[in-house]
Each structure stands twice: as C-alpha cells, then as structure tokens.
N, C-alpha and C positions, 0 to 999 in steps of 0.2 A: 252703327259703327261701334256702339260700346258692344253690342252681343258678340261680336268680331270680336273685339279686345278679347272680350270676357273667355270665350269660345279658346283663344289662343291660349291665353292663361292655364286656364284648367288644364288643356293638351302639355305646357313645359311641365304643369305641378305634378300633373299624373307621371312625364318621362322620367324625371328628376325620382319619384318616390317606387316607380320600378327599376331603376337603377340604384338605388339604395337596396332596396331587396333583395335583386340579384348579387349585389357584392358581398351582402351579411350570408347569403346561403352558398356562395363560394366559399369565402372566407373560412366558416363553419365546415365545410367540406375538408378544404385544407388541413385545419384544425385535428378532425377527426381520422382522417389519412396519415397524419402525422403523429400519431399517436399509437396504430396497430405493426405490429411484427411484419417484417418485409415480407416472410410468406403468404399470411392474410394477405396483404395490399393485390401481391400476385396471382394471388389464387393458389390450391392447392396441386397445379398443375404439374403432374410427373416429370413430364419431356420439358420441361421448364430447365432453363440455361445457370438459372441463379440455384443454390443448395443451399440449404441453410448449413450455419457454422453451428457445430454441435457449443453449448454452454459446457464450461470448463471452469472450475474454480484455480486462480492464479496461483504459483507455485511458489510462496514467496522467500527468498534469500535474504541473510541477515549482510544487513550495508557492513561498509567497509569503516575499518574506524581509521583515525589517526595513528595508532599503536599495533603493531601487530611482533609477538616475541614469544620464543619458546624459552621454558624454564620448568622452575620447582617451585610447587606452592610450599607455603609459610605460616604456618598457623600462630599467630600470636598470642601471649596467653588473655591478655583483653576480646579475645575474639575476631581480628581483623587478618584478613587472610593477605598475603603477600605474596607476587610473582616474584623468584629470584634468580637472574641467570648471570652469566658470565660474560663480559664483553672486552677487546682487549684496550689494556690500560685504566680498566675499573672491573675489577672482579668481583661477584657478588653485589652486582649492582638489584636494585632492586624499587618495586613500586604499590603503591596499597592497589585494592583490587574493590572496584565499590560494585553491586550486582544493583540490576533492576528488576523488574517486573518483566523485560522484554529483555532479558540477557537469557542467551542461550545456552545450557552445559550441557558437555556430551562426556558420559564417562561410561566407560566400557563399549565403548558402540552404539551407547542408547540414551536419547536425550531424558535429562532429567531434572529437577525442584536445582535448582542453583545454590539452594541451602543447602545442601549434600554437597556442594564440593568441599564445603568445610569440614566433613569427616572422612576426605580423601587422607589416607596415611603421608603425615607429613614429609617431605625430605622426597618419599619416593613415588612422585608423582609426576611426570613431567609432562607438562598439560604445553598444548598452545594458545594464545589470549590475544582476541581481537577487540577491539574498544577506541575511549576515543581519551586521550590524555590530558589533562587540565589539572592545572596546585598539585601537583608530585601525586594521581590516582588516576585509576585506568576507570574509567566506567565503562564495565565491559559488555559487548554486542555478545560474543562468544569465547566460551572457556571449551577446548578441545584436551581430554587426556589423549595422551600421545604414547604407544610403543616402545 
C-alpha cells in the first residue's frame, strides 16, 4: 500500500512541476511577443490587412497662455523689455515681458534667440505675445512681430 501511496505521490509532484514549466515558458513567450514591432509578431506578410504606421516625429505647438495681446515693445533703459498697447479707458497700458528658454520669437517670418527681441527698434515694433500672466509679467510662450 505505501508503493501505491508513494507511486501516486511522485505522479501529483511530477504534474504540479510540469505545470510549472509550462506556465514559466508561456509566460516567457508572452513576454517576448510582447516586446517585438507588430509587424515582426505578424510576419512580414505583403497581402497582410495590418500596415504599419510610418514613424513621425510630433509637430509640436506652443500652449496657450493666459495673456494673449498685440502691442509695441518697450525697451527700458535697465534692460527689461515692455509690451505696450492701448485699451479703452486705460491707454498705454502696459506689462514686463519675462522670456525663457522655451519662449518662442518670431521676428521677420523667422524664429529666432528671444534675446534679439530686445534689439527690435523700439516704438515700432508691433509684435503679438502670448504667455501666461502672474505679479504684473507675461512669461512669454510666444513673441510674434506683426505687419
């Protein structure tokens, strides 16, 4: 009766450890399917239904700020440049203009160094400024000279 026992024994230990094995080399299949380009998975089959999407680098557009105003920059003689337009019932209103790393200028048609808007000819520059408004300054996304 025990060789029976024993007999049964061995038979669950062995099912249980081929069951293990098959699951870790599914698993591991998964894994590695999961990981190659849809085309690979499908094969490189012509008459194939699925196409791949050509790779494209994203087109990227500058966000929208809180502030968006046409006007004339202001060069002050400390160096801080000023948007200054007309609005009614406050004329020559006006706002500092703080630039970043990620502010865009576009002057003549062609984006360029945001430090060159400050050698924009004062007065007659009439740019548009997009940004985001905080303690009386624009921190601006985009400086547009305008026509």
């Amino acid at each position: 009766m025990q060789s029976v026992n024993r007999n049964s024994s061995e038979k669950g230990l062995a099912m249980i450890l081929l069951l293990i094995v098959l699951g870790v080399v599914v698993a591991g299949g998964v894994y590695v399917l999961s990981k190659k380009p849809i085309n690979e998975k499908l094969g490189n089959d012509t008459n194939s239904q699925i196409s791949s999407v050509p790779q494209t680098s994203p087109v990227l557009s500058p966000a929208k700020g809180n502030f968006t105003k046409k006007g004339n920059l202001s060069l002050q003689e400390n160096g801080d440049l000023f948007l200054v337009w007309d609005e009614p019932g406050n004329p020559a209103a006006n706002v500092k203009l703080k630039f970043t790393a990620q502010s865009i200028c576009i002057i003549g048609g062609i984006g360029k160094d945001c430090n060159l808007a400050k050698t924009i000819t004062e007065g007659s520059s009439y740019v548009e400024v997009e940004g985001n408004l905080a303690d009386n300054k624009v921190e601006v996304i985009k400086l547009e000279e305008q026509n």
